[in-house]
Structures are given as structure tokens and as C-alpha cells.
C-alpha positions as CSV (number, residue, x, y, z in Angstrom):
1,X,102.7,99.5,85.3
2,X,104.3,98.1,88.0
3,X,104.3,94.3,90.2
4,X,103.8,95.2,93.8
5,X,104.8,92.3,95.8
6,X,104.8,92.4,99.8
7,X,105.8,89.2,102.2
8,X,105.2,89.1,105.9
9,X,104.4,86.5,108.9
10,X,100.8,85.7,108.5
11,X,100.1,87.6,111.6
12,X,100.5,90.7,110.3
13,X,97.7,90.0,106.9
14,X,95.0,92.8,107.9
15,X,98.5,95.2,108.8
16,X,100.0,95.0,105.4
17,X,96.3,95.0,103.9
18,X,96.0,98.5,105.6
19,X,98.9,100.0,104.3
20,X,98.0,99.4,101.0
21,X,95.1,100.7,101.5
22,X,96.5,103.6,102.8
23,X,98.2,103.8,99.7
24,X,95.4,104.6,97.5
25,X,95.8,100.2,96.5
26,X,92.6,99.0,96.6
27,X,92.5,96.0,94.7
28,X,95.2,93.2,95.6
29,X,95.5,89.8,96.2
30,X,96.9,87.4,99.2
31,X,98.4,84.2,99.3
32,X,99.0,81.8,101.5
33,X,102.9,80.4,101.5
34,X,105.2,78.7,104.0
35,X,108.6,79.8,104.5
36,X,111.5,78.3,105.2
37,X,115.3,79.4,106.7
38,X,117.7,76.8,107.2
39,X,120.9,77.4,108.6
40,X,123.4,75.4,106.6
41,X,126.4,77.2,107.2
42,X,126.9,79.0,103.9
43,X,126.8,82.7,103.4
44,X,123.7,83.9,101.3
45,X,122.3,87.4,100.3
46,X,119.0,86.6,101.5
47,X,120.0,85.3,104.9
48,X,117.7,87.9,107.0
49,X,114.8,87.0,104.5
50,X,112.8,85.9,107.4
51,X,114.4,87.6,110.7
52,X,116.7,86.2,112.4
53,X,115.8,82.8,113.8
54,X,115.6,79.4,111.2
55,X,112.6,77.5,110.8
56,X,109.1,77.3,109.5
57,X,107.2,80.2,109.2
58,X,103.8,80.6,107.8
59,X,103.4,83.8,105.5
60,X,101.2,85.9,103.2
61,X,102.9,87.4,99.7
62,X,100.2,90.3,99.1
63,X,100.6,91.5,95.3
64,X,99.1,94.3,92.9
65,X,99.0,95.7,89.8
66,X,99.7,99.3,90.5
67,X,101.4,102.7,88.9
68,X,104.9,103.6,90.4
69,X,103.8,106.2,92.3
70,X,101.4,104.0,94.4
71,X,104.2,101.2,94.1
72,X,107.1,103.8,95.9
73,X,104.6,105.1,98.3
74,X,103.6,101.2,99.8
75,X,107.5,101.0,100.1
76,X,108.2,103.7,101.7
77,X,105.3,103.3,103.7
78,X,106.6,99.5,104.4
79,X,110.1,100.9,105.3
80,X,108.4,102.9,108.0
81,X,106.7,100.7,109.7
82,X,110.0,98.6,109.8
83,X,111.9,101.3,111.5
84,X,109.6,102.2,113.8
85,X,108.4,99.0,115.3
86,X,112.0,96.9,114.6
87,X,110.2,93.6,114.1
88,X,111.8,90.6,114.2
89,X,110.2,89.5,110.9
90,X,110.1,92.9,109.1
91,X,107.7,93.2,106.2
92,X,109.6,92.7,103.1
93,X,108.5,94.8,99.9
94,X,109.5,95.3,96.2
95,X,108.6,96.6,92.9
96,X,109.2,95.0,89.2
97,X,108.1,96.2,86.3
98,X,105.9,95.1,83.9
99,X,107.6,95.4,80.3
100,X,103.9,93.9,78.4
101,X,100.9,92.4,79.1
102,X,97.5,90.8,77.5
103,X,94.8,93.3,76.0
104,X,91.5,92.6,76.9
């Protein structure tokens, strides 16, 4: 089992819900988040996180319980869209794993 986890500008909610659902994903859940890039002069690994302008930014993280192969094919899917449309606020997706959870 894998943790899908997407981010994206709240603009593009119903986009990102229709690649998953494209996917085969059809149960998920969105939340609502605000984030931030500050410009502060130091160098980080994340610093095109959110594009390439600092500020505000109000977002969705969309995230599922999922298989790997569903989980690879919403990347790859998410890497597609990326390249063809170059936003300026890509969608941003990865995958963790899931080493236990409850039994119901």
C-alpha cells in the first residue's frame, strides 16, 4: 500500500481530481492549505516548490490510499500534464509507502 499525496494551486482542484480519476483512484480526499515562499536569500532544495514567484498561495494537497501501480500511473500522469502545459505552479506529486497500518 502506498500514500498518494498531490499539491497544486487551488485552481486546479476538479484538474487534479480528474486525473486520479483517470487513474482508476476513486476514493481520495482534499484539503484545504496555504502556502507560503519566502525569499530570504538562502539556497534550499525546495525552492521551486511553488513556481517561481514568492508569496501566498492558496492550495489543495489531494491524498489516497492506493496500490503502486495506481500510485506510478497518477505520477506519471501528473508529470505529463507538467510538460505539456509548463505551468507556472506545476502540480507536485509523490508516493510513500506504507510499512503498517490498523486492522479493522
Amino acid at each position: 500500500m502506498k500514500l498518494l499525496i498531490i499539491t497544486a494551486l487551488s485552481d486546479y482542484r476538479h484538474e487534479v481530481s480528474g486525473l486520479l480519476q483517470q487513474a482508476g483512484i476513486a476514493v481520495f480526499s482534499v484539503s484545504d492549505t496555504t502556502g507560503y515562499k519566502l525569499n530570504n536569500g538562502q539556497p534550499n532544495d525546495l525552492s521551486n516548490w511553488f513556481g517561481s514567484k514568492n508569496g501566498e498561495f492558496e492550495s489543495v494537497f489531494f491524498f489516497s490510499f492506493t496500490d503502486d501501480d495506481r500510485a506510478l500511473q497518477v505520477l506519471s500522469l501528473v508529470d505529463q500534464r507538467n510538460q505539456a502545459d509548463h505551468l507556472q505552479f506545476p502540480f507536485r506529486a509523490f508516493v510513500l509507502p506504507v510499512e503498517s497500518f490498523t486492522q479493522i
